[in-house]
Each structure stands twice: as C-alpha cells, then as structure tokens.
N, CA, C and O atoms as CSV, one atom per row, in Angstrom:
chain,resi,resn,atom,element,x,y,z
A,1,UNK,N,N,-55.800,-56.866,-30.506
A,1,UNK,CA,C,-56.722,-56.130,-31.339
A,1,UNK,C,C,-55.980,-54.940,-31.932
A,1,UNK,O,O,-55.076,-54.333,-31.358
A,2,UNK,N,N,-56.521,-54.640,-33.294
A,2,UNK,CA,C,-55.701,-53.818,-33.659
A,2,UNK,C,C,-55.855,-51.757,-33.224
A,2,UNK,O,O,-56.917,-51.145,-33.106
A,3,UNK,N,N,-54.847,-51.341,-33.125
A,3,UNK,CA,C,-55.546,-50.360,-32.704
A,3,UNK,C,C,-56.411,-49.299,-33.502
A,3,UNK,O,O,-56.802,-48.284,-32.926
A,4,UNK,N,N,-56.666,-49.511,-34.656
A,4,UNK,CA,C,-58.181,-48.630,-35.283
A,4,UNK,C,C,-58.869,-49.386,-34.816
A,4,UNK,O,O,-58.756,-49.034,-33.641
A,5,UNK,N,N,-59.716,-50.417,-34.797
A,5,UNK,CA,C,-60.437,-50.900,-34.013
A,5,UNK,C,C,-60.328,-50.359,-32.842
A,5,UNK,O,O,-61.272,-49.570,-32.791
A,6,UNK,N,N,-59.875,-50.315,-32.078
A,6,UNK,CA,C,-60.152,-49.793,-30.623
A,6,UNK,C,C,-60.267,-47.743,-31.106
A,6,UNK,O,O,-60.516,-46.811,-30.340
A,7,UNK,N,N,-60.042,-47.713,-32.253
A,7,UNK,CA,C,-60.379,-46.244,-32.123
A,7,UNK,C,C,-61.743,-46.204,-32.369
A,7,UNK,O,O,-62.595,-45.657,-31.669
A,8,UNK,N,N,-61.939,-46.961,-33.651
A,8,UNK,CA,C,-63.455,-47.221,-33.886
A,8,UNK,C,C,-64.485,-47.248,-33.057
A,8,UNK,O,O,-65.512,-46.589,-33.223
A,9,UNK,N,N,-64.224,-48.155,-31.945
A,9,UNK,CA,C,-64.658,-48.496,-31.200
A,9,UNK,C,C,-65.285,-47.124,-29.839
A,9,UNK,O,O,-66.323,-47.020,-29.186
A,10,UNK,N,N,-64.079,-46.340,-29.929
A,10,UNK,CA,C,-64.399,-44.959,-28.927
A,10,UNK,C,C,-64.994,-43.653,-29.573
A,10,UNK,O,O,-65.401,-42.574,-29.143
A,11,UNK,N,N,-64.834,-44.337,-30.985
A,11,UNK,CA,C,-65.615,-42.972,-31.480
A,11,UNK,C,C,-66.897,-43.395,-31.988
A,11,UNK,O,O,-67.510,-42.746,-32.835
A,12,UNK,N,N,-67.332,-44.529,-31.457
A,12,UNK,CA,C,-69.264,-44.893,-32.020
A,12,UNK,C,C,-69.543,-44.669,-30.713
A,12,UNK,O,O,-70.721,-44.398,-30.483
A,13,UNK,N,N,-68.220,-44.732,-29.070
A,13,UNK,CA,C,-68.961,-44.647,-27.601
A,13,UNK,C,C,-69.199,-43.034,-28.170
A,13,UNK,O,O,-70.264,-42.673,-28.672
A,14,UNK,N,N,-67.977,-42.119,-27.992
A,14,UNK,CA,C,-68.450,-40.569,-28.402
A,14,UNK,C,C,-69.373,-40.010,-29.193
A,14,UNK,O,O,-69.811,-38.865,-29.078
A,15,UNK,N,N,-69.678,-40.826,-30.016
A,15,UNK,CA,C,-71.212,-40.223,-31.186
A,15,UNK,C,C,-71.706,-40.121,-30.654
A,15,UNK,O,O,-72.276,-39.075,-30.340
A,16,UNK,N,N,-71.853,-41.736,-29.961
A,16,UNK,CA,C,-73.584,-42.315,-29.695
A,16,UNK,C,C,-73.837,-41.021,-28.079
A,16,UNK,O,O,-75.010,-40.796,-27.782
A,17,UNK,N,N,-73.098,-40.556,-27.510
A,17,UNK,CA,C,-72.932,-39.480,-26.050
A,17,UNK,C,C,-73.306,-38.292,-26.762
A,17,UNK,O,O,-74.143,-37.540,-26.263
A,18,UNK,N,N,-72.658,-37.978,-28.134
A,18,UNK,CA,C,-73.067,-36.403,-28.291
A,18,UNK,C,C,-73.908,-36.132,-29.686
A,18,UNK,O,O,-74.291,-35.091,-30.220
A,19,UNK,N,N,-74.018,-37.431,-30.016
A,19,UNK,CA,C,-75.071,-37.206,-31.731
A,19,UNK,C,C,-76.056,-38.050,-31.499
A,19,UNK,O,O,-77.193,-37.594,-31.625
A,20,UNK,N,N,-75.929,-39.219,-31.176
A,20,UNK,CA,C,-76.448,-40.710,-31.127
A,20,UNK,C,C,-76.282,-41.388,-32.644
A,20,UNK,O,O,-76.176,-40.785,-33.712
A,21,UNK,N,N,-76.290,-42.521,-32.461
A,21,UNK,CA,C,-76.117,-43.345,-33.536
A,21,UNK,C,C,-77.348,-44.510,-33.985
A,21,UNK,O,O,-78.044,-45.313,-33.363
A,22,UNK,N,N,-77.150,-44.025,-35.722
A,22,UNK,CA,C,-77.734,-44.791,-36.794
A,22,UNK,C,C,-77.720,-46.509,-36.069
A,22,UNK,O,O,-76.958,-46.835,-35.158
A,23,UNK,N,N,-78.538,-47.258,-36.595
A,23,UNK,CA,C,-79.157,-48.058,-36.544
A,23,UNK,C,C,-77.502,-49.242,-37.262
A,23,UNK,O,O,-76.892,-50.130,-36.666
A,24,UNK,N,N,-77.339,-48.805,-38.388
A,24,UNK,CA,C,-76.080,-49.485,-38.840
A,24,UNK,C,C,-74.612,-49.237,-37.868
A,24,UNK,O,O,-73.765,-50.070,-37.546
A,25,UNK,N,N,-74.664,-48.216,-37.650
A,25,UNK,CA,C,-73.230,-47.894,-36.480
A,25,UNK,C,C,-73.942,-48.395,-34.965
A,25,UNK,O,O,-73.292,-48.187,-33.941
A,26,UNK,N,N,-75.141,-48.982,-34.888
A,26,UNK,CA,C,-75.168,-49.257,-33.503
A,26,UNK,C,C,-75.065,-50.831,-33.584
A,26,UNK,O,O,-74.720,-51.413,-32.555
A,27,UNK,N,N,-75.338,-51.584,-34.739
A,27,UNK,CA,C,-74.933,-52.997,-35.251
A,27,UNK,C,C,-73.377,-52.741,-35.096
A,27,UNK,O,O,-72.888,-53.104,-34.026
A,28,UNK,N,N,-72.666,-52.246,-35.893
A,28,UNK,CA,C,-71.456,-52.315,-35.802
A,28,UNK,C,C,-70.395,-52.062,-34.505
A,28,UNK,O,O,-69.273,-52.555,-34.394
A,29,UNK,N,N,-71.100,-51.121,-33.527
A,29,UNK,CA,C,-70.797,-51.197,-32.538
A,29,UNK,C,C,-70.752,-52.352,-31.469
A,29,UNK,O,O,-69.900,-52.515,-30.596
A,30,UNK,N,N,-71.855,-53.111,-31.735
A,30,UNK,CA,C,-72.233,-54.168,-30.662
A,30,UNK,C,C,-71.075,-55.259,-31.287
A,30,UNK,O,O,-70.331,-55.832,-30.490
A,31,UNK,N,N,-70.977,-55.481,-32.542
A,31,UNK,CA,C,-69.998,-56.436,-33.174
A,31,UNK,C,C,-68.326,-56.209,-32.817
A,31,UNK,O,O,-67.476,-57.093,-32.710
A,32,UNK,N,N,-68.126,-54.554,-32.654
A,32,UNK,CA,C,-66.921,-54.436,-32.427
A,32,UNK,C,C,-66.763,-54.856,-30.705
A,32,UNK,O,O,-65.846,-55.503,-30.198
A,33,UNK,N,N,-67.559,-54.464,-30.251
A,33,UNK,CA,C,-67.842,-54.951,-28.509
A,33,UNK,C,C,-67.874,-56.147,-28.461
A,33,UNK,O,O,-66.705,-56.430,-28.198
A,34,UNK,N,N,-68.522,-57.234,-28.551
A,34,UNK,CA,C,-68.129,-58.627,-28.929
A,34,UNK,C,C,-66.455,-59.153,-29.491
A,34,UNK,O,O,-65.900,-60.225,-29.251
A,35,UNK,N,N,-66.027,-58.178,-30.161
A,35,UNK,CA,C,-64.910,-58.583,-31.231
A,35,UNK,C,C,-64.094,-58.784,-29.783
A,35,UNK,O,O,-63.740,-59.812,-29.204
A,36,UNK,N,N,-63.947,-57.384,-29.446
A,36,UNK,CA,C,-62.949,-56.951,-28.559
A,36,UNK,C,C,-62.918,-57.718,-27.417
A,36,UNK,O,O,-61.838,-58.277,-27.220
A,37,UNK,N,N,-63.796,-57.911,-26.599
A,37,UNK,CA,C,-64.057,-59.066,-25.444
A,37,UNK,C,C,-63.721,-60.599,-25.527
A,37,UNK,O,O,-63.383,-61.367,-24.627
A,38,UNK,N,N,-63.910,-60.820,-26.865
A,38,UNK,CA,C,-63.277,-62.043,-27.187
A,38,UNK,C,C,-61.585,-62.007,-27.435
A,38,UNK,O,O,-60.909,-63.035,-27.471
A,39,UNK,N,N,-61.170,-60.981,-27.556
A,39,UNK,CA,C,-59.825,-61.146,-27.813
A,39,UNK,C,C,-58.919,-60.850,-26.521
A,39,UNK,O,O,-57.754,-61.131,-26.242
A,40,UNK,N,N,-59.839,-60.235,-25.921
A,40,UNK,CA,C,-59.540,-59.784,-24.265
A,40,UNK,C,C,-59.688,-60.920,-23.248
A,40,UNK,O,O,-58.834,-61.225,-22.417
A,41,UNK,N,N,-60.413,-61.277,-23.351
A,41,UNK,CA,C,-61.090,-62.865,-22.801
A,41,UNK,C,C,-59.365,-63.860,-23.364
A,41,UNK,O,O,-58.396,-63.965,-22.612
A,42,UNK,N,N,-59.411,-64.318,-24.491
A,42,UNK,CA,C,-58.252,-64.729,-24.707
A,42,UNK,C,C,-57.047,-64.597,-24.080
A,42,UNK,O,O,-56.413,-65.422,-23.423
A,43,UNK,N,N,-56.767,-63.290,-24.402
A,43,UNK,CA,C,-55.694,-63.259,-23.636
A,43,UNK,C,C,-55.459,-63.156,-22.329
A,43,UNK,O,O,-54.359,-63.039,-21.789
A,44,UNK,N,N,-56.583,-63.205,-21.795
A,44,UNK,CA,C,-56.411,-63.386,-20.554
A,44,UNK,C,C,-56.313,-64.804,-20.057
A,44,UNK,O,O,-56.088,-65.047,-18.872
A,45,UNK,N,N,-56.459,-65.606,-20.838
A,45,UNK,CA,C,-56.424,-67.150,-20.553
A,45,UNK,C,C,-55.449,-67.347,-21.126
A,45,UNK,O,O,-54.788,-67.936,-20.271
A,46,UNK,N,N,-54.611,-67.259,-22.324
A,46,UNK,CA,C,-53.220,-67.098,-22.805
A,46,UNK,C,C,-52.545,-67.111,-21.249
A,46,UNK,O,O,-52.054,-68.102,-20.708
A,47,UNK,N,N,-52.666,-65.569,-20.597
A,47,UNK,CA,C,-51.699,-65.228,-19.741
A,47,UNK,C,C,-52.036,-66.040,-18.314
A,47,UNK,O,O,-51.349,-65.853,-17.310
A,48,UNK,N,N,-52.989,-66.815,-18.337
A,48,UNK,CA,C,-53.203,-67.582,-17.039
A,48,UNK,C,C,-52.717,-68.969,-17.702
A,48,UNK,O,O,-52.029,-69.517,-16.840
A,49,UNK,N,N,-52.766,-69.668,-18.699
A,49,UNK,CA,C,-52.050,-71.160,-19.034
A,49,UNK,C,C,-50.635,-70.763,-19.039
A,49,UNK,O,O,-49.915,-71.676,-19.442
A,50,UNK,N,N,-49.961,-69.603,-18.694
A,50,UNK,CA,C,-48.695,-69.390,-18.516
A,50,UNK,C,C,-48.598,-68.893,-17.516
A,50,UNK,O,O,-47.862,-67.910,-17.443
A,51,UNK,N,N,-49.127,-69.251,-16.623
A,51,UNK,CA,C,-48.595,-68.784,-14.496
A,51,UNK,C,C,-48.550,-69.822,-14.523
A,51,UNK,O,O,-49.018,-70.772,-15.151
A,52,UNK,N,N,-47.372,-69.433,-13.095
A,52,UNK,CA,C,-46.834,-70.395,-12.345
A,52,UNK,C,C,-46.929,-70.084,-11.329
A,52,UNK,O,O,-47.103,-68.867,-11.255
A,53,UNK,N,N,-46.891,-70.925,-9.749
A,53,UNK,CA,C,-47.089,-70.557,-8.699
A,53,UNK,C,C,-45.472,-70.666,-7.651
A,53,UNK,O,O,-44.822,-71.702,-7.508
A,54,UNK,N,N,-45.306,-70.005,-7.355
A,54,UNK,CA,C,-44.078,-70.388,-6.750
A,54,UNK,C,C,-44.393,-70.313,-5.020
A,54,UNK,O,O,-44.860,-69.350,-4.411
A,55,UNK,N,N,-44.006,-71.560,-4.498
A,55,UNK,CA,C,-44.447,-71.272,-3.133
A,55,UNK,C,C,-43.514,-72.458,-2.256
A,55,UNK,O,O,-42.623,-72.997,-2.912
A,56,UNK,N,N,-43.647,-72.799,-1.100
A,56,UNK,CA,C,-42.527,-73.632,-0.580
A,56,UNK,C,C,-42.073,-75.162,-1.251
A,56,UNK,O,O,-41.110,-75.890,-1.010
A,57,UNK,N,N,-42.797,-75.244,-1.848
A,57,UNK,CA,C,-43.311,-77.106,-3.023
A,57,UNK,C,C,-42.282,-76.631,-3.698
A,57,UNK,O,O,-41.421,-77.501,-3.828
A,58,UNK,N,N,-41.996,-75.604,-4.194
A,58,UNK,CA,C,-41.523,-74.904,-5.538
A,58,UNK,C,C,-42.389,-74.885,-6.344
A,58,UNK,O,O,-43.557,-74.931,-5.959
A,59,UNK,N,N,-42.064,-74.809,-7.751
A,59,UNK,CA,C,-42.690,-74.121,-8.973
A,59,UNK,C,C,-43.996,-74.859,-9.571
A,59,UNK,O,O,-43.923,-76.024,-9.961
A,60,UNK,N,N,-44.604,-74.482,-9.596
A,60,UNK,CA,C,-45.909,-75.609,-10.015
A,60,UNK,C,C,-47.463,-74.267,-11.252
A,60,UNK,O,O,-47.886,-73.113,-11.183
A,61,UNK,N,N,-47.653,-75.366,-12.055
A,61,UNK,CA,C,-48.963,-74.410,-12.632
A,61,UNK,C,C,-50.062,-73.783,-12.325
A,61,UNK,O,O,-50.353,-73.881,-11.133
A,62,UNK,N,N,-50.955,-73.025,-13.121
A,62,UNK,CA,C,-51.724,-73.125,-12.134
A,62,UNK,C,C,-52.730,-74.288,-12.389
A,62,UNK,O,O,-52.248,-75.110,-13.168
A,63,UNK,N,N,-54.277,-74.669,-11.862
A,63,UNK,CA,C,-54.792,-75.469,-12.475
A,63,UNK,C,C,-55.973,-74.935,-12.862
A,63,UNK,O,O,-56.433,-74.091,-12.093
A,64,UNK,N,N,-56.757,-75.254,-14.092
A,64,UNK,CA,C,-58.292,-75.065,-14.293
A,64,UNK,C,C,-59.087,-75.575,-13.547
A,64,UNK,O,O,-59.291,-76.781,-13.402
A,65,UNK,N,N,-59.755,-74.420,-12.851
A,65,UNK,CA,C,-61.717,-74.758,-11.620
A,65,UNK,C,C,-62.506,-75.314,-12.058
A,65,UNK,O,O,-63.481,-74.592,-12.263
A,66,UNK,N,N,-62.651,-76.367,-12.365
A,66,UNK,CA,C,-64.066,-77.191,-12.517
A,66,UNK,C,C,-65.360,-76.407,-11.967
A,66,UNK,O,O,-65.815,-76.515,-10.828
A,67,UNK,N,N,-65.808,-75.686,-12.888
A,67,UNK,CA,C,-67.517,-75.195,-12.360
A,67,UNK,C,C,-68.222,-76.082,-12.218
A,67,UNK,O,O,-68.151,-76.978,-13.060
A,68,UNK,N,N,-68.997,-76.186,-11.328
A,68,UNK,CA,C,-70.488,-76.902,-10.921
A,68,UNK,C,C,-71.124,-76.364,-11.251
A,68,UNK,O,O,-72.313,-76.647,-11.098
C-alpha cells in the first residue's frame, strides 16, 4: 500500500478523535480500511505460500488447512 494512503488513512483516525468526521470522509474511511486489509491479508498469504519448514525430514512447504 502506498504510503499516502496509510497517511490518509491516520488522519480521518485523528479527525474523526478530535473534530469528528463528515459523512463523505467516514465513507472514505471505511473504503480505505477495507483497501488496506486486503492488501495486508495478501501479503500475508504471499509470505506464507513462501515458508518452508525445516525439520528432521528436511525442507518441506507449508500446507493449506482445510476448514470445516
């Protein structure tokens, strides 16, 4: 994410704490909160389809949990 966005993002949390926020900056807020979680979310699965486990077997992936 880029970082104005994440500035954006701390200065609609700081308004909305010491002014509160318009009806349009509180849409835009919830969108940038969404934005950001999705790109966070990503990469966090990016960086888990690239572990490896190293243990006496040797080197192995990890695998995806089947939810029930």
């Amino acid at each position: 994410m880029e970082q104005s966005l994440i500035d954006r993002i701390n200065f609609l949390a700081k308004k909305s704490k010491t002014e509160g926020l318009t009806e349009e900056e509180i849409a835009e807020q919830k969108q940038l909160r969404k934005q950001y979680i999705a790109e966070w979310r990503l990469g966090v699965i990016q960086t888990l389809e690239n572990t490896y486990v190293v243990d006496e077997n040797g080197k192995r992936k990890l695998q995806k949990k089947n939810r029930s």
